[in-house]
N, C-alpha and C positions, 0 to 999 in steps of 0.2 A: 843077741842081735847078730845076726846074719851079714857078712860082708863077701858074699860069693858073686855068683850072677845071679840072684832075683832078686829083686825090690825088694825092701824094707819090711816085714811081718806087719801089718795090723797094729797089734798090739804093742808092737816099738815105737812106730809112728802115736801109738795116743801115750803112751809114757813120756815122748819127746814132750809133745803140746803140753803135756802139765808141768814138766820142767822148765819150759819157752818161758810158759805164762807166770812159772814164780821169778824167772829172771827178769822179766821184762819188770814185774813192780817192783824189784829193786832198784830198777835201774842198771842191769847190767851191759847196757845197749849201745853202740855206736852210730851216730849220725854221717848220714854222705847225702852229698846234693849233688844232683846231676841236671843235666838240663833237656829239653824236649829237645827232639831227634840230633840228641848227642850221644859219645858212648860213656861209661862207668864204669868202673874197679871197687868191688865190694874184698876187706881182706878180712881172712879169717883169721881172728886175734894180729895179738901184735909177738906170735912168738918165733924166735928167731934159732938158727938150725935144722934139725932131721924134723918132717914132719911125719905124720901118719895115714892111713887111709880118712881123705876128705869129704861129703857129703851136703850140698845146700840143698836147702828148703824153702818154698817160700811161705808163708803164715797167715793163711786167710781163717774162715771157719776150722782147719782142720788142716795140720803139713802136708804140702804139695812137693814130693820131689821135682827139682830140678837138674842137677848135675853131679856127677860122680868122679875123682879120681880112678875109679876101677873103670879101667874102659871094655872092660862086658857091658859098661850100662851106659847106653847114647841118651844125650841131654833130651831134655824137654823140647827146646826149639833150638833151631840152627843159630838163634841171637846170642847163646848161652855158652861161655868156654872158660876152662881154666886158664889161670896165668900163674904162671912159679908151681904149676900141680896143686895149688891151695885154695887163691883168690878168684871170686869169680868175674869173670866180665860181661857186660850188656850190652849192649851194640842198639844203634836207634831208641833212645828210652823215650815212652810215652807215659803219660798222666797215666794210664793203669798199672803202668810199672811201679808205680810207688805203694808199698809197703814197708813189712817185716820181712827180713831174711835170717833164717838163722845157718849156720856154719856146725859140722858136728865133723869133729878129728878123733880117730881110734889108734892110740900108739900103744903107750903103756896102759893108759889109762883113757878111757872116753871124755871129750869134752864138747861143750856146745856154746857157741858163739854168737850173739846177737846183731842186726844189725839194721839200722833203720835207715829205709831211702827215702828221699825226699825229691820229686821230678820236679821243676819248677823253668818257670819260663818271664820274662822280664814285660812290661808292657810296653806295645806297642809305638805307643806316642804320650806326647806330655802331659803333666798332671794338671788338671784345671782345679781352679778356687774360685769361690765367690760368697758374695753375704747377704744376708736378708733377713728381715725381724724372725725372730722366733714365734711359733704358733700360741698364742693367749699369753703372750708374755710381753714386756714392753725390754726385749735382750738383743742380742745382736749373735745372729749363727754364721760362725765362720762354719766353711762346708770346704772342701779338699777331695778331690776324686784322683787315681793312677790309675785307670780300668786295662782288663785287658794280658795283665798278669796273675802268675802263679807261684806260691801264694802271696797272699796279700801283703802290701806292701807296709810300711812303718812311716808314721805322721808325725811331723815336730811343727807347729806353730812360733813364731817367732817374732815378737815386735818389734818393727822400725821406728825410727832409730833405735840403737840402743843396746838391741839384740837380745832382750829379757824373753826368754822361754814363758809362754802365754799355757800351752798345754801339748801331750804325749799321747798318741793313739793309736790303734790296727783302724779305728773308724775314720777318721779325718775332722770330726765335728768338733769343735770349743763353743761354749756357751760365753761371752761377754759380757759384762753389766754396763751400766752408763759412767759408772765412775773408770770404766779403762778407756771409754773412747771421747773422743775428740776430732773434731775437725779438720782433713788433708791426713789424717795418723793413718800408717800402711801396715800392714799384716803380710808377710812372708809364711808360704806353706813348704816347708824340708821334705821332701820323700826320699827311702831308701828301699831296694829292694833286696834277697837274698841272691840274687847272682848278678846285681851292679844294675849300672856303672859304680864306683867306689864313691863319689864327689857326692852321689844321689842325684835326684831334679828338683827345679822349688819352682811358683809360680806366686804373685803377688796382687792383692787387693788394695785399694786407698779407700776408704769411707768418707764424705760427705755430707751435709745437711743441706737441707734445700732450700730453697728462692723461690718466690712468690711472686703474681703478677696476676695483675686484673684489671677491671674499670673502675674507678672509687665512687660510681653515682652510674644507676640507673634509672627508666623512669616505666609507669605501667598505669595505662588507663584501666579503669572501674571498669570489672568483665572481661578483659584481654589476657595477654598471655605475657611472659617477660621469659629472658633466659639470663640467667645469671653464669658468668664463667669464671674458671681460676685453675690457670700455667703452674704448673711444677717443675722446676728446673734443679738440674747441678746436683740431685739427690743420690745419693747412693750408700747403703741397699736403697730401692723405692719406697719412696716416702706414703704413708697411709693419708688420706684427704677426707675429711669431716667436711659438712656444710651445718654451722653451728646457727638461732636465731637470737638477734638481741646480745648486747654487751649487756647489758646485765648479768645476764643466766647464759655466760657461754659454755658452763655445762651439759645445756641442755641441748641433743643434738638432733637433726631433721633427720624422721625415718623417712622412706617411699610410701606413696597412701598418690588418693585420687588426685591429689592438687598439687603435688611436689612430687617431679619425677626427678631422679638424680641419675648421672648415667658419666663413666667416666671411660676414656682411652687414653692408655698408658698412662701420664702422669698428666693429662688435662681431663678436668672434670666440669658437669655441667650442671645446673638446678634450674630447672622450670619449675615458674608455679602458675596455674591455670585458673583463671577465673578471681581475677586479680581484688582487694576489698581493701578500701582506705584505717577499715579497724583492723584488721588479721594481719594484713600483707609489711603496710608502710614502714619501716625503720631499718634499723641496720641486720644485715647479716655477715655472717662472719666464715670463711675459707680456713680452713686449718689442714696444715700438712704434716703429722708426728712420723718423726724416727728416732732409733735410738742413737741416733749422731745431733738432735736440735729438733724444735718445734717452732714451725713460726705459722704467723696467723695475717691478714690479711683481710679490712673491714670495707663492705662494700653498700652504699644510703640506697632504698630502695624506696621512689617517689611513687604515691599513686594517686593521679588526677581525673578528675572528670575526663568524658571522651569528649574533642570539640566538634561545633556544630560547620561544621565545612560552607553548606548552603548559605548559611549565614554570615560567613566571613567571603564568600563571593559577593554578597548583594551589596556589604556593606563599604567592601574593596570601589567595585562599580560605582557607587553612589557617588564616595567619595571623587572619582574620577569626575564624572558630570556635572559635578558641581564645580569641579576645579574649573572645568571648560568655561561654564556658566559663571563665573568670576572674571577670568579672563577676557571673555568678550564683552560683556559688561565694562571692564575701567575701558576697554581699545575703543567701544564704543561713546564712552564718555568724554576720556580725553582727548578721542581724535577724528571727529568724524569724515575727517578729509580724507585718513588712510582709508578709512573704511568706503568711501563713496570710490576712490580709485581702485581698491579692491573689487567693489561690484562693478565698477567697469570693465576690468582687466576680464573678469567670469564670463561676462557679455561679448567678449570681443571685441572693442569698438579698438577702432586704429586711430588716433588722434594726429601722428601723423600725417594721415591722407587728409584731412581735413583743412589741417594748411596749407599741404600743398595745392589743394582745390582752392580755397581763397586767394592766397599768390597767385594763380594761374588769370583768375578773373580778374584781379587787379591790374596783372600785365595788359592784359586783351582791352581793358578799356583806355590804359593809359596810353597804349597805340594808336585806340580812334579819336581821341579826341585832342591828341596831342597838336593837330596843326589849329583845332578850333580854338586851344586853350591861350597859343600864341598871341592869334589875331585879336582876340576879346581880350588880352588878361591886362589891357592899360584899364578900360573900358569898366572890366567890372572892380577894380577897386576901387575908383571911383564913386560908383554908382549902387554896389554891393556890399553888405556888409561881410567883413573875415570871414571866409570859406574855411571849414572845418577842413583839414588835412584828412583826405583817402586813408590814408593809411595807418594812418592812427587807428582810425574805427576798425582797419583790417585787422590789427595787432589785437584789440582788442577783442573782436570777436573769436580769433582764435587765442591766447588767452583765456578766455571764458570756456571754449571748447576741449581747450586742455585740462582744464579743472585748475587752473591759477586763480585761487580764491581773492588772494591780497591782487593781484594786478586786473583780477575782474572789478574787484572793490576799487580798485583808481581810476578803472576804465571809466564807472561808472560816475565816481567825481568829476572826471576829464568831460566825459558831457553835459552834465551840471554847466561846468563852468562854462563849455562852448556856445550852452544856450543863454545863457547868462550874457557873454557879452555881446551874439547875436542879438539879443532883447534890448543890449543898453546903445548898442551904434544903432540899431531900430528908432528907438527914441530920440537917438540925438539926430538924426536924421529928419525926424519928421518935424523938430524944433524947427520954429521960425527965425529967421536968420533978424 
């Protein structure tokens, strides 16, 4: 091997790689972690004193010189330098900076040195968790994500309270059965990564079972349509919603088909069924909500009646009506025909009023004219006449009668009875012979 001013022979370099590659599967190798656009110190051995002529490589398909203590030979890139004449330094490291280096010292004796780099870089922001059934399983997937960093970051699962270690992983995933979960129980996700922070980050889930709500009775005429609904609440992961037929066979569940459409958003779900039949349709159905935190179920009576006949319950509404009318006038007619004859007056207009007044007025007028006749005559005619019916009376009376005063027309009408009565009987005694 050549340590002058030219590169490495050919044939040195592939002697190196076979001795790289038997050291490397023993295990001869040191690890260093650097970080993305940081710098790094790669040291050759750990040996202490005089060193010798130094030489890195870095170890892809086939050694690539990099750097030389003989300085006839300028490094690879200007990122590349020695420190102490032995170690190397990296200056900006990036994700392709990471490999194999190996170290080759010529003192007494040749030796070669391994060394593994590792670039890595921390994620950006915090790690999210969350849960949700498992596919074709009736389990519960805790999921845990750190994205963002290099490499991947280290998962510890951890139950609240308590603190009992659940599971360990580079993926973030734990499978769950029903016998670890329970109701409000929380799940803590630990992450740690290779260049920090020390403490790591955690993020936390609480699981749930869910709440049910609906109508408990609906109703669906012969041929119509009905919708059946049912709320999912307080679930977490999201609860899965069955629409089952019949307590009996609540195994038996409704698929989608021409007469039962099922259609669900988020955790509210719906079932129409079309074309509604008092044999197929009528009885219970049943809402069901499975998670692996609880199952509850939810029964809802589904009536189906004849359509009614509308036309028919107008006429019969109506009828009723008219006939009530036709009752009512009827007894108003029977027990009172009085109201009712003042009622057709009142329709007509008449003023009863004016009518007395007009009687009053001719009363006056004549009791003016004949007031000085009734003077001079009135020794005369009692003597000679029998009792003069009083004016006024008959005036009362007739209006009265015009008023529609049925009882004081009925006495008026006595009142003259009697007046002709006793005009007839002083008539008589009169015409007796003395």
């Amino acid at each position: 091997m050549a340590a002058g001013g030219g590169a490495p022979e050919p044939r040195v370099l592939v002697c190196l790689g076979a001795l790289l590659a038997a050291w490397v599967a023993v295990g001869l190798e040191a690890v260093v972690i650097g970080e993305v656009h940081e710098n790094v110190t790669l040291h050759c051995g750990n040996i202490l004193g005089p060193r010798g002529l130094v030489t890195w490589y870095r170890n892809d398909s086939e050694p690539v010189f990099l750097l030389s203590s003989n300085s006839s030979l300028p490094p690879a890139e200007p990122r590349f330098s020695l420190v102490d004449a032995n170690s190397l330094h990296i200056k900006s490291l990036s994700l392709g900076d990471e490999g194999n280096y190996t170290c080759q010292e010529i003192l007494n004796v040749t030796q070669w040195f391994q060394v593994w780099l590792q670039v890595a870089n921390p994620p950006p922001s915090a790690p999210q968790c969350w849960a949700q059934m498992a596919s074709g399983s009736f389990m519960l997937q805790l999921t845990c994500r750190w994205d963002g960093g290099y490499p991947d970051p280290d998962f510890v699962w951890i139950e609240e309270p308590g603190g009992v270690i659940v599971g360990k992983s580079k993926l973030g995933v734990e499978m769950l059965s029903e016998s670890q979960l329970s109701d409000g129980k929380k799940f803590k996700c630990v992450t740690s990564h290779i260049v920090g922070p020390e403490s790591g980050a955690s993020c936390v889930v609480q699981i749930r079972g869910p709440s049910l709500l609906s109508e408990p009775m609906k109703t669906c005429f012969v041929g119509g349509n009905v919708t059946l609904t049912c709320q999912v609440s307080g679930a977490y992961p999201p609860a899965k919603i069955l629409w089952l037929r019949n307590l009996s066979q609540p195994e038996v569940v409704i698929q989608p088909s021409s007469r039962h459409l099922i259609t669900q958003d988020g955790q509210n779900s719906t079932l129409t069924i079309h074309n509604c039949s008092q044999d197929l349709d009528e009885g219970y159905y049943v809402c069901r909500a499975e998670s692996p935190v609880g199952v509850r179920e939810v029964e809802i009576w589904l009536s189906v009646k004849e359509p009614l006949n509308i036309g028919g319950i107008v006429g019969t509404i109506v009828s009723l009506l008219l006939l009530g009318l036709a009752i009512i006038s009827g007894l108003l007619l029977y027990y009172s025909p009085v109201f009712c004859w003042k009622v057709g007056n009142t329709f007509r207009g008449q003023n009863m009023d004016d009518v007395m007044v007009l009687v009053d007025s001719e009363e006056e007028e004549e009791e003016e004219g004949d007031a000085a006749v009734e003077e001079e005559e009135e020794a005369h005619e009692r003597e000679e006449l029998p009792k003069e019916i009083p004016k006024q009376d008959h005036i009362h009376r007739v209006t009265a009668l015009v008023n529609g005063n049925i009882e004081q027309m009925g006495n008026g009408f006595q009142d003259l009875q009697d007046d002709s009565s006793e005009e007839h009987s002083d008539i008589v005694q009169e015409d007796r012979p003395v």
